[in-house]
C-alpha positions, 0 to 999 in steps of 0.5 A: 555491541548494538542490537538491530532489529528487522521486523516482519520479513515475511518473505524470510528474503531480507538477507538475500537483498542486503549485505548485512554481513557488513555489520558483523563485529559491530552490531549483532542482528536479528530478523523477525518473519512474523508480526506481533499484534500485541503491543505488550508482546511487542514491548517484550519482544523489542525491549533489548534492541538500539535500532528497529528496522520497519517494512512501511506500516506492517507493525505499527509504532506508536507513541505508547510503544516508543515510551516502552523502549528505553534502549531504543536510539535508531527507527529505519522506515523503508519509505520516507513516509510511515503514517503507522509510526509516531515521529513526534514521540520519537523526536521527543525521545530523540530518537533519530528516524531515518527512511529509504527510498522507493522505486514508485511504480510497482504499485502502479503495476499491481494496479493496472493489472487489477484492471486488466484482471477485474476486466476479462475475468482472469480468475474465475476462467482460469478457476473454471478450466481448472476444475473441468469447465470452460468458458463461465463469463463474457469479458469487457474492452478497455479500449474506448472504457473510462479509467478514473483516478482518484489522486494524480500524484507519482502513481496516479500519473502512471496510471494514467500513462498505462490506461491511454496505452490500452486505449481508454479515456482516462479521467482524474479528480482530487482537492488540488488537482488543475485542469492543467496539471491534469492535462500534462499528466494525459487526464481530463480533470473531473468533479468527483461527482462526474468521476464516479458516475461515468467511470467504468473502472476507479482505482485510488491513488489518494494519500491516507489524511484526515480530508480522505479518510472515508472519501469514498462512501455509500454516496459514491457507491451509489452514483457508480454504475452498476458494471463499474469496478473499484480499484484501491492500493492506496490506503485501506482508510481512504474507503468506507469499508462498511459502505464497500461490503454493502456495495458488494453484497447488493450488487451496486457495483460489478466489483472491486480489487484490494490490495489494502486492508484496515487490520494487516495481516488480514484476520481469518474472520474479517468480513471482507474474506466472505465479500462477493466479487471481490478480488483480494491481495495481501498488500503486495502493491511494493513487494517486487524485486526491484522495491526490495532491493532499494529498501534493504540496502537503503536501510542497512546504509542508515544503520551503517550511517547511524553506527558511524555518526553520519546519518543518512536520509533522516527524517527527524 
């Protein structure tokens, strides 16, 4: 009988999204709630299975760990894109890859609500009301502030339609971006320059790739404005972390929100944990009901598929 793997529920809800009773008789299958760093654990652990099942890139599979898996014949990635899994190495082995759909808007929510959060300083009023205190800060409009998007894709536009909805003038800059394109999408096409010089909020909508790893940098701290906020729930390798942490701890910037980290599950002695001004969530940008649904369903179909020779959305 086949062995099936899903790793790193760790909302311990994969059962609830997904009929995988269908498999019964067919493949025996096993759940994991935590995530292992080690790849040696990893290996060990792994060893006995012939298809893994992986919630975008919370383990990550390289080359090194496909070659340590000999049993191994199905990957299912919930997304179509997972930069944290090596599909040469797999299409090497022949291992056949498969992926899911998504429903594309709840990280744009998360998103938008990070501006709404950094904005009237949710959390430090609701902080102080509840140990006894009132009002601590003074708020900030975002009708008639300038909302910047860096990147104008699927959730960048979404951004965009949220921020003119709240009444902002929303601006938005990346490599291949037209002031067409922009302007079908309800943004004004900016250099990256003027982006991050006039904007009063940021927020990161970029692919992770090698012309955007590190695109935001001490340079671009340096020309925000001070009052300005930094939103990221793209990829944690899109930002400088070192320039951010100094950004932060010198008050170049009023703050930032992150969504999106360079070690998941963060490290309790990770820097970031100690930055001021700082709102923090543990990479929740997909992780609502709706995105849930599609991905567990969708990736019991690809083993389903697999189990009956008749793949389904295959990758390679």
């Amino acid at each position: 009988m086949m062995r099936i793997a899903v790793l790193d529920d760790y909302q311990n809800v994969a059962s609830t999204f997904a009929d995988w009773s269908s498999l019964s008789g067919r493949a025996e299958l096993t759940i994991f709630h935590d995530t292992v760093r080690h790849e040696d654990d990893l290996a060990k652990r792994l060893a006995v299975f012939d298809a893994v099942c992986l919630m975008r890139e919370r383990t990550p599979f390289p080359a090194s760990l496909i070659a340590r898996l000999p049993r191994l014949k199905l990957i299912v990635t919930t997304g179509m894109n997972n930069a944290s899994l090596d599909l040469a190495a797999a299409k090497a082995r022949g291992i056949l890859v498969c992926g899911t759909n998504s429903v594309g808007h709840s990280t744009a929510e998360l998103a938008f609500a990070f501006v709404l959060q950094l904005a009237r300083g949710i959390s430090r009023e609701s902080a102080s009301l509840a140990e006894g205190g009132w009002q601590v800060g003074v708020g900030r409009d975002l009708a008639g502030a300038r909302l910047g998007l860096l990147g104008l894709g699927r959730l960048g536009a979404k951004m965009a339609a949220y921020g003119r909805a709240f009444g902002m003038e929303v601006v938005a800059w990346s490599q291949n971006l037209t002031e067409e394109a922009a302007s079908e999408k309800g943004a004004e096409r900016v250099s990256r320059e003027e982006l991050f010089a006039s904007s009063d909020f940021v927020s990161v909508h970029l692919r992770l790739s090698p012309r955007t790893t590190g695109i935001v940098g001490a340079a671009e701290f340096a020309r925000m404005k001070r009052d300005a906020f930094l939103i990221n729930t793209s990829r944690a390798g899109i930002i400088d972390q070192a320039a951010l942490l100094n950004a932060l701890q010198h008050q170049m910037i009023a703050g930032a929100a992150l969504d999106v980290f360079d070690e998941e599950p963060l490290p309790e002695e990770h820097p970031l944990r100690h930055a001021p001004n700082l709102l923090m969530t543990p990479h929740i940008g997909y992780v609502t009901r709706d995105t849930y649904a599609v991905f567990y369903r969708e990736t019991l179909e690809a083993v389903l598929g697999w189990l009956d020779g008749n793949p389904v959305r295959m990758i390679v």
